[in-house]
C-alpha positions, -999 to 999 in steps of 0.1 A, spaced: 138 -5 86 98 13 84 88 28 52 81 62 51 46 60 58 53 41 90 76 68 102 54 95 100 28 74 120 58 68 146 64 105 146 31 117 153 23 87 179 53 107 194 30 137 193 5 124 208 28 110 235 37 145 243 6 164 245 17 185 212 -11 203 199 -11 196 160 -39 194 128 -45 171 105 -46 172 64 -63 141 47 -68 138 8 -101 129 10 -110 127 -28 -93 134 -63 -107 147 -94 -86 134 -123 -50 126 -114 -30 131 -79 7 121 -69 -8 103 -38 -39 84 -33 -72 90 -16 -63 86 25 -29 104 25 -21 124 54 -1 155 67 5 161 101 9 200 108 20 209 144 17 242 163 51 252 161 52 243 123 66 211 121 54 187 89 56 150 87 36 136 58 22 144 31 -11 148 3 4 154 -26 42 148 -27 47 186 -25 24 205 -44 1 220 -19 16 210 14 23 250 26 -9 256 16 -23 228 37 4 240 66 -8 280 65 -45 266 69 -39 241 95 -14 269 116 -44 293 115 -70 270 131 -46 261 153 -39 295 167 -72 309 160 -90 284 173 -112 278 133 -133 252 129 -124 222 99 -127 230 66 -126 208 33 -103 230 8 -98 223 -31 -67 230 -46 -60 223 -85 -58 236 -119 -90 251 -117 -85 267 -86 -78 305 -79 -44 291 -60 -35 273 -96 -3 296 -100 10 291 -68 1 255 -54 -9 242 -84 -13 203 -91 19 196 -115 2 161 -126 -30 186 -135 -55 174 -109 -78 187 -84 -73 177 -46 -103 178 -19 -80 179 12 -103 177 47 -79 199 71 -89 197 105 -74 201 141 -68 168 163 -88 179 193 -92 156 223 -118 134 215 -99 127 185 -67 117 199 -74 77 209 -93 71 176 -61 83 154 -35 67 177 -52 32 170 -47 44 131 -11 51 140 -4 24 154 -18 -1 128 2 21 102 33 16 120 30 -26 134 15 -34 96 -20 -38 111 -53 -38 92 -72 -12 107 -99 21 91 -108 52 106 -138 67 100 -141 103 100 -177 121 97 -185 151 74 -214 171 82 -231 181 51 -242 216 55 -205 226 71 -182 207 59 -173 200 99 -157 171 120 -184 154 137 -186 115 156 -200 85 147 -221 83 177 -250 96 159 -274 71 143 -269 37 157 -276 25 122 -250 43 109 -225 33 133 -231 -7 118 -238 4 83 -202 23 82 -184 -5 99 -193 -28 76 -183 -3 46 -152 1 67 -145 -42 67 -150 -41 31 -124 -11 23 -96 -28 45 -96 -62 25 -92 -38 1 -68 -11 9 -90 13 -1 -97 45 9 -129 66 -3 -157 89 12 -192 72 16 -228 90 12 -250 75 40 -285 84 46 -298 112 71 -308 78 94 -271 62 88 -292 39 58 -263 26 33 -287 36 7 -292 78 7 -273 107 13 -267 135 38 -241 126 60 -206 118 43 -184 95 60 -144 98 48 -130 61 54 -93 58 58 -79 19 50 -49 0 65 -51 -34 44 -34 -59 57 7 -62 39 7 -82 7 32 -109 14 59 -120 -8 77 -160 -4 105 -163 -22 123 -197 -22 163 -199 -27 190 -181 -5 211 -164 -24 223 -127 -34 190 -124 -56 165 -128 -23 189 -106 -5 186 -80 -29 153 -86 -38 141 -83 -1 144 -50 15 135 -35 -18 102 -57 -16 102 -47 21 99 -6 13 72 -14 -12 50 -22 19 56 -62 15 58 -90 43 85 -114 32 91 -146 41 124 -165 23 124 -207 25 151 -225 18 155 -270 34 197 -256 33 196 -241 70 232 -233 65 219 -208 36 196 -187 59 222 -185 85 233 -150 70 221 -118 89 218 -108 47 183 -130 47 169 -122 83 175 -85 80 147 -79 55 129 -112 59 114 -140 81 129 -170 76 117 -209 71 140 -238 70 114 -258 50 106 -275 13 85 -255 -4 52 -272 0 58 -271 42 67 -240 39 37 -225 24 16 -245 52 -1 -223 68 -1 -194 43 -31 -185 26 -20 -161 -4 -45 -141 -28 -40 -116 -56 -15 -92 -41 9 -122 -29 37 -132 -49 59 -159 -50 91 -162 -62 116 -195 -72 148 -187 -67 163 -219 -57 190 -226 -81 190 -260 -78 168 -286 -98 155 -310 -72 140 -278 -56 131 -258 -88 103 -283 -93 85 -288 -61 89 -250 -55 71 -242 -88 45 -267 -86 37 -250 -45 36 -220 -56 11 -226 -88 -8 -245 -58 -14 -209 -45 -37 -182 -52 -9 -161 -53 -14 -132 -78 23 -133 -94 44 -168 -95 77 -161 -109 108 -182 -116 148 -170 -121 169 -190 -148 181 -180 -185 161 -193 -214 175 -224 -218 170 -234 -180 129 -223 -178 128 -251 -212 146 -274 -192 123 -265 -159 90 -266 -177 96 -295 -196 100 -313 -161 70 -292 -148 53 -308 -175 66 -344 -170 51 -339 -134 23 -333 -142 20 -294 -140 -8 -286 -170 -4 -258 -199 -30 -239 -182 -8 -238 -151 23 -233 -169 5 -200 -184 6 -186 -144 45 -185 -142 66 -158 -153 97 -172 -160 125 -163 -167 111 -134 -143 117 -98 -146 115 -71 -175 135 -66 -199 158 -36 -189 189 -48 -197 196 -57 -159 231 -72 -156 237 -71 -120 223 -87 -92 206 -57 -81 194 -42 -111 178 -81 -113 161 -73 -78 145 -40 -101 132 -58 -131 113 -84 -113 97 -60 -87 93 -37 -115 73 -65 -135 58 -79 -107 40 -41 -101 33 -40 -138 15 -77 -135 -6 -65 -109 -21 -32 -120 -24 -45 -156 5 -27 -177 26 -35 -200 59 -19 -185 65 -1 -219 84 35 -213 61 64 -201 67 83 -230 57 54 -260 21 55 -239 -10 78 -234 -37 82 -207 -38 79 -167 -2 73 -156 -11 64 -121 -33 33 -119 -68 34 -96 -61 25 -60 -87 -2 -58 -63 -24 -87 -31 -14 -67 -44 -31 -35 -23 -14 -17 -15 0 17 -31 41 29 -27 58 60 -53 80 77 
């Protein structure tokens, strides 16, 4: 099953494929708030065709009218604004109330081999960036291949926004210097998946899976039972490791946008599978069970030796509260906490909060097409 985003990059590798002539739309900055983040793409071909998107919807046949006129015209790029502010306001108008810098520009030849290397990463989960250059004075598509220095100096921005899954435009000097300004350089980052381990199969991994799955993750389930990962229910959505939890975290290196999850069921596993996880840098460790099981489990945490500081790490029993009844709805609270965890809410309802509802893409860590 791809997500969304890797079937638009599938789509337009087809394109390409083809010899289709098409144009490009990249939100290349935001002013206040957007639907989408920084990087987002729409793909607009001659005939009219749209896969992608900027905004969700709120500008995209504005985008498509501009990119079917350079197209047929033969017009150079052009970096448009739509927003509140913006003459358009009444008729492609920002419904979350922010302004949109959209880069539209037509995929012309020397294009073509530099975007189907983004595709690609976009669509096999590769980390990859594309840099695109902006030439100052108008606002046009130009290459890299000008200033050796800045061909290093925006590499090395371009390693640094893929760890991150960050996408952003970056001032360089006239000579390419990092420090300076004159030539603008739009960087769009493929980080690589966050990757999710959860230990125990049962219904609650194979629910939890392919919704972790369309949220961009790579997930692995472990389970010593082999006969439990026989079912097509695990491998479907998930690799699979017939391992205890400490082998089967061999091998893994996990940081701040991994999460592991104990799922096991089973006491002789609950243990070791808690204390491997905490042995990770994993950025959410969580653990299933009712109340009365997560005292049992961390008082034998505690009896092996698993400190209160360590204990603090695990979210258990995992999940928000939601009232979730059903093995699915389950699947919802945890991923729902587990996003809430990471981007530093509290998962209280929209309308008891204020301020930014979207969070800042360099906390989500998450994946962005170019």
């Amino acid at each position: 099953m791809m997500r969304p985003v890797q079937q638009t990059a599938a789509t337009v590798l087809g394109w390409l494929d083809e010899g289709r002539d098409f144009a490009a739309g990249t939100l290349v900055a935001v002013d206040g708030s957007s639907p989408l983040d920084v990087g987002a793409s729409v793909y607009i071909a001659a005939d009219g065709t749209i896969e992608g998107s900027v905004t969700g919807g709120c500008v995209e046949s504005a985008v498509a009218q501009e990119a079917l006129a350079m197209l047929e015209q033969g017009l150079p790029p052009k970096l448009v604004t739509y927003g509140i502010s913006d003459e358009l306001a009444g008729t492609v108008g920002l419904m979350c109330g922010g302004i949109v810098h959209i880069f539209i520009h037509p995929i012309r030849e020397a294009a073509r081999e530099p975007l189907r290397a983004g595709l690609e990463a976009i669509r096999d989960e590769r980390p990859a960036a594309l840099a695109k250059l902006f030439i100052s004075e108008e606002d046009s598509l130009g290459s890299l291949g000008g200033p050796a220095l800045l061909d290093s100096n925006a590499a090395q921005e371009a390693r640094g926004l893929t760890i991150q899954g960050r996408s952003t435009v970056r001032e360089f000097g006239a000579d390419g210097a990092s420090l300076g300004s004159g030539l603008r350089v739009h960087v769009a980052a493929i980080a690589e998946p966050p990757q999710m381990v959860i230990f125990g199969a049962i219904d609650f991994a194979s629910a939890l899976a392919p919704l972790a799955k369309g949220l961009g993750y790579r997930v692995t389930i472990a389970d010593p039972r082999r006969a439990f990962l026989e079912s097509p229910r695990f491998s479907s959505n998930a690799r699979t490791v017939a391992a205890w939890p400490d082998k089967a975290l061999e091998g893994m290196t996990l940081g701040p946008r991994d999460a592991v999850l104990v799922f096991t069921h089973d006491p002789k596993l609950d243990v070791p599978a808690v204390e491997a996880a905490l042995g990770t840098d994993a950025g959410y460790v969580g653990a299933l069970g009712s109340r009365r099981t997560t005292d049992d489990r961390n008082e034998r945490l505690r009896g092996a030796g698993v400190s209160e500081a360590a204990l603090a790490r695990l979210h258990a029993p995992c999940g928000l509260d939601i009232g979730s009844s059903t093995v699915e709805e389950t699947a919802v609270a945890i991923l729902a906490e587990i996003i809430a965890d990471r981007t530093g809410r509290a998962g209280r309802a929209l309308r008891e909060t204020s301020g930014p509802i979207r969070r800042e893409r360099a906390e989500a860590g998450a994946v962005t097409s170019p």
